[in-house]
C-alpha positions as CSV (number, residue, x, y, z in Angstrom):
1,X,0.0,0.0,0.0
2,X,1.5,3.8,-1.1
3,X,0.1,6.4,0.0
4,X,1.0,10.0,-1.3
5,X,4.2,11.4,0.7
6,X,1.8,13.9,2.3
7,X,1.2,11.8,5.3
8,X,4.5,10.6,5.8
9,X,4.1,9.1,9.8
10,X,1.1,6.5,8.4
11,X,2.6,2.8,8.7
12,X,2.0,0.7,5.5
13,X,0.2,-2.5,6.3
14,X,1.1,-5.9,4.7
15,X,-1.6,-6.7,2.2
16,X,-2.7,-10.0,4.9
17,X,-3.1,-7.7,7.5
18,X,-5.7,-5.1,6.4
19,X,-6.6,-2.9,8.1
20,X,-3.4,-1.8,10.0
21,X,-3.4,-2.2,13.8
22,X,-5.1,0.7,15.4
23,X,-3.1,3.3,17.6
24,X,-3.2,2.7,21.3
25,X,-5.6,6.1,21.1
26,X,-8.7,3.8,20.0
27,X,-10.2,1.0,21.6
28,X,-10.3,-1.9,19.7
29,X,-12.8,-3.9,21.5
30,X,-15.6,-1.0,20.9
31,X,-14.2,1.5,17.8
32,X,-16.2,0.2,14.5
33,X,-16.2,3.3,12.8
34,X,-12.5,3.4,12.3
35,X,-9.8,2.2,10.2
36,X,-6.5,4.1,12.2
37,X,-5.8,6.8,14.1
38,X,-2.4,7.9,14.1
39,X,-0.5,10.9,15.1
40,X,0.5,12.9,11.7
41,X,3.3,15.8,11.5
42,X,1.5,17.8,12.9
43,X,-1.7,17.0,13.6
44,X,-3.9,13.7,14.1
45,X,-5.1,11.7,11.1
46,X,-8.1,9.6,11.5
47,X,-8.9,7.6,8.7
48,X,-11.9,5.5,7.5
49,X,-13.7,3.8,4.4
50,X,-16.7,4.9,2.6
51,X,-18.3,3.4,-0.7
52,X,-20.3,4.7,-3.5
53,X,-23.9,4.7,-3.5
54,X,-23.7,2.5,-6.9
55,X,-22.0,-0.4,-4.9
56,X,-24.1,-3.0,-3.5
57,X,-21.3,-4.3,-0.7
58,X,-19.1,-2.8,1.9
59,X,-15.6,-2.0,-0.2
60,X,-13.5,-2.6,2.5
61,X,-13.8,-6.5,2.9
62,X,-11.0,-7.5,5.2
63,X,-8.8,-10.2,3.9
64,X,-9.9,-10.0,0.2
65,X,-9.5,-6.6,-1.5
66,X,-8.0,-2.9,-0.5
67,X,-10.1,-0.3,0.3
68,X,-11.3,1.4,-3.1
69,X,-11.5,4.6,-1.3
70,X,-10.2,6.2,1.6
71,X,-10.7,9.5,3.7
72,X,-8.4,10.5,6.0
73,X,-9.8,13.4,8.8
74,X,-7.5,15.7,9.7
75,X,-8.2,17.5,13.8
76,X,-6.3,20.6,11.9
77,X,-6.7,23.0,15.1
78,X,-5.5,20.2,17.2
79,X,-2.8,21.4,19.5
80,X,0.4,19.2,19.7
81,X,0.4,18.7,23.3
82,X,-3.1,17.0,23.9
83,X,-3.5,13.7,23.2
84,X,-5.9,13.4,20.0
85,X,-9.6,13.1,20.2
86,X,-10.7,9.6,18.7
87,X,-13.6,8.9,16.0
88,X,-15.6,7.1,18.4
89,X,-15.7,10.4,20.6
90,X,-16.6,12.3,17.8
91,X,-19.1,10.2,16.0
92,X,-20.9,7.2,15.5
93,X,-22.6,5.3,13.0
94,X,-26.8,4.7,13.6
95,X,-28.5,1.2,13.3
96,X,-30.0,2.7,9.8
97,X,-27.0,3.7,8.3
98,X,-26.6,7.4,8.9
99,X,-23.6,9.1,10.7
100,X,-23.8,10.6,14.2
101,X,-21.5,13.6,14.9
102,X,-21.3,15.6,17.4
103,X,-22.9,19.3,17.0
104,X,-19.1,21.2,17.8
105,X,-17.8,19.2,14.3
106,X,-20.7,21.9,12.8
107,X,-20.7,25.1,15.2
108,X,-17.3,25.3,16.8
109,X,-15.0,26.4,14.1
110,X,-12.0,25.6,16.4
111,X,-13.4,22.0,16.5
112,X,-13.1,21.5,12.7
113,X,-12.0,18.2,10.9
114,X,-10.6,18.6,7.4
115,X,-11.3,15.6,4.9
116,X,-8.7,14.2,2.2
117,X,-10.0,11.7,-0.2
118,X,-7.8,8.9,-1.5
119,X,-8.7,6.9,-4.7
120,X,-7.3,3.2,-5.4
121,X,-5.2,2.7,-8.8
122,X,-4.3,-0.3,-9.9
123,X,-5.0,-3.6,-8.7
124,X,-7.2,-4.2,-5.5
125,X,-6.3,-7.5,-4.8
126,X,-3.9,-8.2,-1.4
127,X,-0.2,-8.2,-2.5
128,X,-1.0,-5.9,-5.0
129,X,1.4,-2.6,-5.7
130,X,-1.7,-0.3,-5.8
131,X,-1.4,3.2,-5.1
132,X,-3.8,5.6,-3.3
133,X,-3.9,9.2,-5.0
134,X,-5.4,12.4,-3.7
135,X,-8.6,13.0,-5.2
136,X,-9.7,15.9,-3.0
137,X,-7.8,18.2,-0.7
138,X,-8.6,20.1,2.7
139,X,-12.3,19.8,2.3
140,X,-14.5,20.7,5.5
141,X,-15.3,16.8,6.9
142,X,-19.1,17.8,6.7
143,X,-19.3,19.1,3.4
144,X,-17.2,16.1,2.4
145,X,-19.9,13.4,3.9
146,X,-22.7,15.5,1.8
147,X,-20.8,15.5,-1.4
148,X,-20.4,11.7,-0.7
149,X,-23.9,11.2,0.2
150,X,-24.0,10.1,3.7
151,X,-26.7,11.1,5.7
152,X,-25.4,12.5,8.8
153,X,-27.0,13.9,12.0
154,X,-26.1,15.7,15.0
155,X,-26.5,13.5,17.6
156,X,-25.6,15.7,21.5
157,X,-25.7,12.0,23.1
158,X,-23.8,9.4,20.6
159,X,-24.4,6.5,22.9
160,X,-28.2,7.1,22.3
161,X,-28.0,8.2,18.7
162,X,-26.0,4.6,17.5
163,X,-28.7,2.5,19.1
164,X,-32.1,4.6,18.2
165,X,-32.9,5.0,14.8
166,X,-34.3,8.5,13.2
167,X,-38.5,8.8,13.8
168,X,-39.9,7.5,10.5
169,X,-37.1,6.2,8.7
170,X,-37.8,2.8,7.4
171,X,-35.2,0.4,8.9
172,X,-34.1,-2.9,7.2
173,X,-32.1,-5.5,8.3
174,X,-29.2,-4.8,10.7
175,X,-26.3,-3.8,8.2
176,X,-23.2,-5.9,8.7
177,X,-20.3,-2.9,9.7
178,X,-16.9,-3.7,9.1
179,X,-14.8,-0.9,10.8
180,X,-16.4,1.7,9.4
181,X,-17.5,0.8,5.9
182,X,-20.8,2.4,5.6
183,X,-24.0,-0.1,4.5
184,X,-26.1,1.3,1.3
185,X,-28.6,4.0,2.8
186,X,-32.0,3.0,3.5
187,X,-34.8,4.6,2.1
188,X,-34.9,8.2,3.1
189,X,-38.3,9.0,4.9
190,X,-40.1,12.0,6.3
191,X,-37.9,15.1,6.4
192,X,-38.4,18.5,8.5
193,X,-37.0,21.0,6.3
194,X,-35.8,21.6,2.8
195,X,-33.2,23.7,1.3
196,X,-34.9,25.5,-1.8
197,X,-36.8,28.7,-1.2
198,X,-39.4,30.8,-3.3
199,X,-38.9,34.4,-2.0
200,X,-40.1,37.8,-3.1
201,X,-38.0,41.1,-3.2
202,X,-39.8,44.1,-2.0
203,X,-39.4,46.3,-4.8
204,X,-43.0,47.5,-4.2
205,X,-42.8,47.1,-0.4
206,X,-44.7,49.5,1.9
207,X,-46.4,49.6,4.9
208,X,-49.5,48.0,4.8
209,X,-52.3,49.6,6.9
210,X,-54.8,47.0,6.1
211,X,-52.6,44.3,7.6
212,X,-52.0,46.8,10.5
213,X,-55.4,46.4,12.5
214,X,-54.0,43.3,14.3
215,X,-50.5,42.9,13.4
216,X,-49.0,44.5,16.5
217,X,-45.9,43.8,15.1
218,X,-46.1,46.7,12.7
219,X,-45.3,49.4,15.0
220,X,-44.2,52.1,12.2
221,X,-47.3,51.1,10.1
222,X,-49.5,51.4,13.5
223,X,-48.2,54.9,14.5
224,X,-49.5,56.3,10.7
225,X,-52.6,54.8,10.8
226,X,-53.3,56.4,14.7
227,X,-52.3,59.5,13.2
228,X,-54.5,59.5,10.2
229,X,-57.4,58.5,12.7
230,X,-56.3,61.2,14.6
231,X,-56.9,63.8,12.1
232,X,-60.7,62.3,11.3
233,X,-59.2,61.0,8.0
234,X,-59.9,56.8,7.1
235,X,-56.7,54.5,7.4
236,X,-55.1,54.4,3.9
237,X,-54.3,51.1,2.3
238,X,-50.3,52.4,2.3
239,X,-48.5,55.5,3.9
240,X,-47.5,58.7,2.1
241,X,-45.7,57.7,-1.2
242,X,-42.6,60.0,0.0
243,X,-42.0,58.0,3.0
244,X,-43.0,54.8,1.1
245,X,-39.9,55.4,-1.3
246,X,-37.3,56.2,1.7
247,X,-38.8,53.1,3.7
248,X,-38.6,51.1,-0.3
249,X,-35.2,51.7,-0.6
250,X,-34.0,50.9,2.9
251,X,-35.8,47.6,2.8
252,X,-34.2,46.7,0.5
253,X,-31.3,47.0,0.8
254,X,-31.7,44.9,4.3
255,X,-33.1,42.1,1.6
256,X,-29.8,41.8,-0.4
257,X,-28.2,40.5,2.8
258,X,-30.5,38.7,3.8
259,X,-30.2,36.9,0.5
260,X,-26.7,37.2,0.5
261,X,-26.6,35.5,4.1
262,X,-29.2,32.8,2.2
263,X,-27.6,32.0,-0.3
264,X,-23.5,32.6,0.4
265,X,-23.4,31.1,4.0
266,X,-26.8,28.7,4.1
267,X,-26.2,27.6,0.5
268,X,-29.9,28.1,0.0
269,X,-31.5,28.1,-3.5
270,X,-33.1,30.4,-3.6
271,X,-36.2,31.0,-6.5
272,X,-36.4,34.9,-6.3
273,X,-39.0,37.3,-7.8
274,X,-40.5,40.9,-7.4
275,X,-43.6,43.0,-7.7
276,X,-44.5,46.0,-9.1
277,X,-46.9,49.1,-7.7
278,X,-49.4,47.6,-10.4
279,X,-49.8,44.9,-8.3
280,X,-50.4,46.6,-5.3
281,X,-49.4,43.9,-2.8
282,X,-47.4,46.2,-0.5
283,X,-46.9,43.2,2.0
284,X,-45.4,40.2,-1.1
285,X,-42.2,39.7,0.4
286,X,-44.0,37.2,2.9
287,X,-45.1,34.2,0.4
288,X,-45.8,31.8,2.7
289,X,-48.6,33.3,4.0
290,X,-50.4,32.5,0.5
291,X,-49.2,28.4,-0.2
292,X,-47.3,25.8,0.9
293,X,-46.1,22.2,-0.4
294,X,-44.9,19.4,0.6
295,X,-42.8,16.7,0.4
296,X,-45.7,14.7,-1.2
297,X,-46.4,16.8,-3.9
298,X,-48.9,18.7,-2.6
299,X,-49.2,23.0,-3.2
300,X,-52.3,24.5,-0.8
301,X,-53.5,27.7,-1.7
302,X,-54.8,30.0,1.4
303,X,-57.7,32.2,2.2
304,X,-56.0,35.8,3.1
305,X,-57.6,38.1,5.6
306,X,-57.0,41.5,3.9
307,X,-57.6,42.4,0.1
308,X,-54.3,43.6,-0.9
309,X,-52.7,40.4,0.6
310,X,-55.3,38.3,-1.7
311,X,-53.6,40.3,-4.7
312,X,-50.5,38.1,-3.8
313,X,-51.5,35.1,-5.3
314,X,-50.5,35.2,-8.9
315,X,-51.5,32.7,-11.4
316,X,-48.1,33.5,-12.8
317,X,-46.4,32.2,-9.6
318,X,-48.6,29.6,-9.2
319,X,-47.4,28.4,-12.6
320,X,-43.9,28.8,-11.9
321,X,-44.7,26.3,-8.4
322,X,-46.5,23.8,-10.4
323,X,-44.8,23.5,-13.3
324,X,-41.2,24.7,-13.5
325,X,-39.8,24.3,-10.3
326,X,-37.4,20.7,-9.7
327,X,-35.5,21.2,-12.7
328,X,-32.5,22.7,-11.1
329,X,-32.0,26.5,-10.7
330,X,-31.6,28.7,-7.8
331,X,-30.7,32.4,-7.5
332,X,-30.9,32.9,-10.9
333,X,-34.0,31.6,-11.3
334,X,-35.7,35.1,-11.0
335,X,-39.3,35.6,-12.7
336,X,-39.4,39.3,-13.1
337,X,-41.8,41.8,-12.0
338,X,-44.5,40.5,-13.6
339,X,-44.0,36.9,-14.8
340,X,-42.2,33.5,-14.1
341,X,-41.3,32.7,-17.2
342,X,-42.6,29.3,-16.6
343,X,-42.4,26.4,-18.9
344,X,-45.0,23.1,-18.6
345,X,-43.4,20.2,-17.1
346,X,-44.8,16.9,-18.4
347,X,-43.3,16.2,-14.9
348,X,-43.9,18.6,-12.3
349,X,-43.1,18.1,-8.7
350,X,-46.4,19.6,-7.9
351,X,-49.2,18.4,-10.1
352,X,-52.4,20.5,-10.7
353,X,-54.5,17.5,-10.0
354,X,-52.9,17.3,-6.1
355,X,-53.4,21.4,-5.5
356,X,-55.4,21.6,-2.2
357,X,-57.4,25.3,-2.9
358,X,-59.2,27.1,0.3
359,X,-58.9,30.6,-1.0
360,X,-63.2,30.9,-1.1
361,X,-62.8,30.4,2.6
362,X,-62.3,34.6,2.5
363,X,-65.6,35.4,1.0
364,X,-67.8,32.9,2.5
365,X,-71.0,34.9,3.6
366,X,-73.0,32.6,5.9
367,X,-71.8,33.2,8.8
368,X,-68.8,34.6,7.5
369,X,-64.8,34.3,5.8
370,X,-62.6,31.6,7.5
371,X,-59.2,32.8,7.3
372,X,-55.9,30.6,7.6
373,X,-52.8,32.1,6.7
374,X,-50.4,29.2,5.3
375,X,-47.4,28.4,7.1
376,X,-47.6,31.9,9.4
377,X,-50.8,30.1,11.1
378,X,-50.0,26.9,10.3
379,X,-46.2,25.8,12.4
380,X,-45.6,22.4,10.8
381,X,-43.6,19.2,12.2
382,X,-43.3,17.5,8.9
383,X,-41.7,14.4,10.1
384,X,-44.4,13.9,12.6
385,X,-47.1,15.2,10.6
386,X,-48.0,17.9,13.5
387,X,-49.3,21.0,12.9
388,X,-49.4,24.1,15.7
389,X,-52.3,26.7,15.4
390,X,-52.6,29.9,17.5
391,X,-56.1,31.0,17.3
392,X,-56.4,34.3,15.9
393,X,-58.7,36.4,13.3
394,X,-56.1,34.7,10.7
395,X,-56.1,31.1,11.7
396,X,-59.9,29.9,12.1
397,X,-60.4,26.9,14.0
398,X,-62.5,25.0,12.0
399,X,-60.4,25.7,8.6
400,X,-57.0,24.5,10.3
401,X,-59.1,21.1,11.3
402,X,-60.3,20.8,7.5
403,X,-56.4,21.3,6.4
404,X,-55.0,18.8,8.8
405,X,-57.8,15.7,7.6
406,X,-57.5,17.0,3.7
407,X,-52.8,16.6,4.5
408,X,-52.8,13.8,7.1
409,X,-51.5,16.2,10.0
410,X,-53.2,16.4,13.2
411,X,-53.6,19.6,14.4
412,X,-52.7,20.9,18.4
413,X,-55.0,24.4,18.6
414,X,-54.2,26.6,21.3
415,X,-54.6,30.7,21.9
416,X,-51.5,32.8,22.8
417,X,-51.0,36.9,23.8
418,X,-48.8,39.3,24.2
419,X,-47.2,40.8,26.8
420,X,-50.6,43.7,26.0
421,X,-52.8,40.8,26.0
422,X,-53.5,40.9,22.7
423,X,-54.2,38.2,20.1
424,X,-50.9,37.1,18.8
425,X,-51.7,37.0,14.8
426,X,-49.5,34.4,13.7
427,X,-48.1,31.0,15.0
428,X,-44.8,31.5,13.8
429,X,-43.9,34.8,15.8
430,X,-44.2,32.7,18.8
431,X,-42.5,29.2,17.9
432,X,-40.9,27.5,15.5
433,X,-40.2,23.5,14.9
434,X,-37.3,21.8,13.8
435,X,-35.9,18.5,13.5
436,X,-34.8,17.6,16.9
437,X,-36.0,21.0,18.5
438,X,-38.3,24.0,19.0
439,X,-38.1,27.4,20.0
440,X,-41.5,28.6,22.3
441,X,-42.9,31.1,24.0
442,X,-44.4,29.1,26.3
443,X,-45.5,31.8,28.5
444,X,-47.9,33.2,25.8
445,X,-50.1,30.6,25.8
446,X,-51.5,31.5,29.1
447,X,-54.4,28.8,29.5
448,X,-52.8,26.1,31.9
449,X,-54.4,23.3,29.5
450,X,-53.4,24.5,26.5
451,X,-49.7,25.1,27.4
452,X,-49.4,22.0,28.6
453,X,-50.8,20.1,25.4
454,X,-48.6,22.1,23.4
455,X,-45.5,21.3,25.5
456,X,-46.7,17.5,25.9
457,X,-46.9,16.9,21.8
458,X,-43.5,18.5,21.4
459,X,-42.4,16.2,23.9
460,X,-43.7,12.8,22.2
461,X,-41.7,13.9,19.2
462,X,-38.8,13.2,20.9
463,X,-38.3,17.4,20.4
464,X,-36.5,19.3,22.9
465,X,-38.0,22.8,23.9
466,X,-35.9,26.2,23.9
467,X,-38.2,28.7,25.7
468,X,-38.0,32.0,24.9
469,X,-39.7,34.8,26.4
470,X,-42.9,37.9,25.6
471,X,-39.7,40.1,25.6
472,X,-38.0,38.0,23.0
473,X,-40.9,37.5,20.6
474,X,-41.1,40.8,20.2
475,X,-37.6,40.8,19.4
476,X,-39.0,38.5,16.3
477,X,-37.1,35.3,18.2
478,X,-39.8,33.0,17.7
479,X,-39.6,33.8,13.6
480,X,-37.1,31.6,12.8
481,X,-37.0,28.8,10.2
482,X,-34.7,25.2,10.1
483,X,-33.4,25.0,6.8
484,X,-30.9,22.3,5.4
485,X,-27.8,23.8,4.5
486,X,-26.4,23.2,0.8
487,X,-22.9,22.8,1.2
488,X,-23.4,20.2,4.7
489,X,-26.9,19.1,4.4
490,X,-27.1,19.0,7.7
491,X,-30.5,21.8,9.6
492,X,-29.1,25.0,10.7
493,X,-31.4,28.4,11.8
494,X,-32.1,31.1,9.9
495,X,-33.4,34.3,11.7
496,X,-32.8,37.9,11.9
497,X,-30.0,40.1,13.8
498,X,-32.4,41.8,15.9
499,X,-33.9,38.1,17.0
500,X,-30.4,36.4,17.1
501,X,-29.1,39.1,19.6
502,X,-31.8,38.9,22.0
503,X,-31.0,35.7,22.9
504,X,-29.3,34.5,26.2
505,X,-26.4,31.7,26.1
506,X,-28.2,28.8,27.5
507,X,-30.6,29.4,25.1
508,X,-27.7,29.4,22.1
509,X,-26.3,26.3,23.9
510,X,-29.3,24.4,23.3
511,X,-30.0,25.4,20.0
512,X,-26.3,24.6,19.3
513,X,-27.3,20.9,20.1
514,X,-29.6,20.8,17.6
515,X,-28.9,23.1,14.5
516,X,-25.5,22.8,12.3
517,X,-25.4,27.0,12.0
518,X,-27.1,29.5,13.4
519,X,-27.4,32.4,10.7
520,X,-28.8,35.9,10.9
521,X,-29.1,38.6,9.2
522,X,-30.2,42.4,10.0
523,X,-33.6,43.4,9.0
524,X,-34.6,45.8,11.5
525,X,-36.8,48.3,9.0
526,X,-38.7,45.1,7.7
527,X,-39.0,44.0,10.3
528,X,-41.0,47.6,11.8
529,X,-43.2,48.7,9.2
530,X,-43.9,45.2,7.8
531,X,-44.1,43.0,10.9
532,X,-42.6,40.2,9.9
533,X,-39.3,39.0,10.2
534,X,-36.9,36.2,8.1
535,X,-39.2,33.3,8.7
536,X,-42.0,35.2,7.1
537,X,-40.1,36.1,3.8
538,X,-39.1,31.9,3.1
539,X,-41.6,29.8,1.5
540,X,-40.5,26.4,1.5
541,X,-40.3,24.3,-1.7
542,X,-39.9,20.7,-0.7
């Protein structure tokens, strides 16, 4: 066996006796997920196999061929003097076939592993003169498992992790696990979140008085509308233009980042688009109040409480959902002011035949509209098929039971305040669900009951609970989405600057545990005159 001069401390086993002896560092009695661990010059190189989704056995079959292909993890911020960490303190490999890690390999930059990828040439046979050559160099260890297409998951407790499969993942027969060699995945099941985004710039942003009656969120937007009152006049639909082009400009230039943080750090595609005055859908930068999919195949159209907010729903966006999107794409994929540019699919992901419409909810007469506002009433557990609903003039009772029979979820309703006492308009200001976790504002639902079913259905998810506080929601802390990132594939956090600062470090401890990243950007003049924050401006394409 040769391997590249790079590594020049790594023994070279006789072909009878792969894999080499392990350093004294590992425990051979209980270390499966590890070919050798040896100290390099100078820093510690821990090596194991992989295989290619195409093969159909382990490649590593000890006693018959060489290793096809090998990766060698590098603890590059290692110091010299401490003794080295080992794999099996680091991560595990799950009864399914996934990869448990750690969540410091994702959030502590100091903790980083590098990955360099070795590929066999010549002949695999023991006693063969085959030589290992670097395929690819320096590569962040988690990026590297994505590229390679192991599913990996942070796991705080690895001991637990190994032995407990994921919730709804189908699992086969035990894989046989030869130091390391990962088994073919199983089939993937149900997952949380998703990491391609339909978004809306606000080039024809403004404050929306309509939306301002109970969107306490809005404070710019509420203070013109008292003062109009004030002076005997009716609320307008939108402020006065002047101020409307100062706030236009501002907002958007908060946007860029936020798609810059999107797309640049996350790794996010993101589908973007815009709107004109002519549309006069001041508040379109928020799509996922207006549909939803999901992950099978299904687009739901929503009932809106407010005229203008109706307006958002354009058949030329709809087209663009159902018929062009899956084909590949991302920032680039912009539809204009006015039009998607969208293309039938003989294959959409999203077939017309499976699109769930309620939007005549908002003109029912007798005895009246039924609002539900996608995904800002609607808080979805997608793995568990859960949906969270706080009561409000925008997420009716009734409606929210219809959605979950017509998608299969079950719905937990509950009311929740403000620290004024009033009606918090949308689910998502106060929590947000992830894969593992949730952020709440468990002191808003203030009905003993109702807390406590909310907090005992998060609990027989398996998800751990991050409370935050009234004081934090209206920091926009509960307006925060889990989004897989592109480069890891692993769920970080997405939320603004104003939100990400208000939070205390226990809180960012536990979150830590849970989410690969925790990413923010500042939208503070969004954030006032629209009253919604960096959850609110995501709709999901799964």
């Amino acid at each position: 066996l040769l391997l590249l001069p790079l590594l020049p401390l790594l023994p070279l086993p006789p072909p009878e006796g792969w894999p080499p002896e392990r350093s004294t560092a590992m425990d051979p009695h209980t270390t499966i997920d590890c070919l050798l661990a040896v100290r390099g010059a100078p820093d510690l190189t821990l090596v194991f196999c992989i295989q290619d989704a195409a093969d159909n056995a382990p490649r590593a079959v000890i006693g018959a061929q060489l290793t096809k292909t090998v990766c060698f993890l590098r603890d590059i911020f290692a110091p010299a003097d401490q003794p080295p960490r080992t794999l099996r303190d680091l991560m595990r490999m799950t009864v399914d076939g996934a990869l448990a890690v750690v969540p410091e390999l994702a959030n502590a930059p100091e903790r980083m592993i590098l990955a360099d990828l070795y590929e066999i040439h010549g002949d695999r046979s023991p006693g063969a003169r085959a030589t290992y050559h670097l395929k690819r160099s320096s590569v962040e260890f988690l990026e590297m498992m994505h590229s390679l297409g192991v599913e990996v998951r942070l796991a705080a407790d690895l001991a637990a992790a190994e032995k407990a499969p994921a919730r709804n993942v189908h699992v086969g027969p035990p894989a046989k696990i030869v130091f390391g060699v990962f088994p073919l995945p199983p089939p993937r099941g149900r997952v949380q979140s998703t990491n391609e985004i339909l978004m809306m710039a606000p080039t024809a942003f403004e404050a929306n008085l309509q939306a301002a009656v109970d969107n306490h969120f809005m404070a710019a937007a509420a203070q013109v509308k008292k003062g109009k009152e004030a002076e005997g006049e009716p609320a307008p639909a939108v402020e006065d233009d002047s101020l409307n082009k100062a706030a236009r400009r501002k907002v958007l230039a908060e946007y860029a980042g936020l798609i810059q943080m999107l797309t640049r750090e996350v790794g996010a595609r993101v589908h973007l688009f815009s709107h004109s005055l002519q549309h006069a859908t001041p508040d379109a930068c928020f799509p996922n109040n207006w549909f939803s999919t999901t992950q099978d195949g299904v687009v739901a159209l929503y009932p809106m409480k407010t005229p203008n907010r109706r307006a958002e729903r354009r058949e030329d966006l709809v087209d663009f959902i159902t018929n062009a999107v899956g084909g590949g794409g991302g920032i680039g994929a912009s539809g204009g002011s006015g039009t998607s540019g969208a293309i039938p699919n003989a294959n959409p992901r999203y077939p017309r035949d499976k699109l769930i419409d309620l939007t005549a909810e908002e003109l029912r007469e007798d005895p009246g509209p039924r609002i539900l506002e996608g995904t800002g009433s609607l808080v979805l557990d997608n793995v568990n098929k859960v949906a969270y609903v706080s009561l409000s003039e925008r997420a009716d009772l009734d409606l929210a039971t219809r959605w979950g029979e017509l998608m299969g979820y079950t719905v937990c309703a509950f009311t929740s305040s403000d620290a004024q006492g009033r009606a918090i308009y949308h689910t998502n200001v106060m929590m947000c669900v992830g894969t593992s976790a949730a952020v709440v504002c468990a002191e808003a639902v203030k009905d003993d009951a109702e807390r406590a079913k909310l907090l005992a259905s998060l609990a027989s998810t398996g998800h751990e609970v991050v409370e935050i506080s009234l004081e934090q929601v209206g920091r926009m802390a509960g307006n925060m989405l889990e989004v897989l990132d592109g480069r890891r594939g692993l769920p970080v956090l997405c939320m603004s600057s104003q939100a990400f600062d208000s939070l205390h470090p226990p809180q960012l401890e536990a979150m830590r545990r849970h989410w690969a990243g925790l990413h923010h950007a500042p939208i503070p003049t969004l954030e006032s005159i629209g009253g919604g924050s960096v959850r609110c401006t995501m709709a999901e394409l799964f």
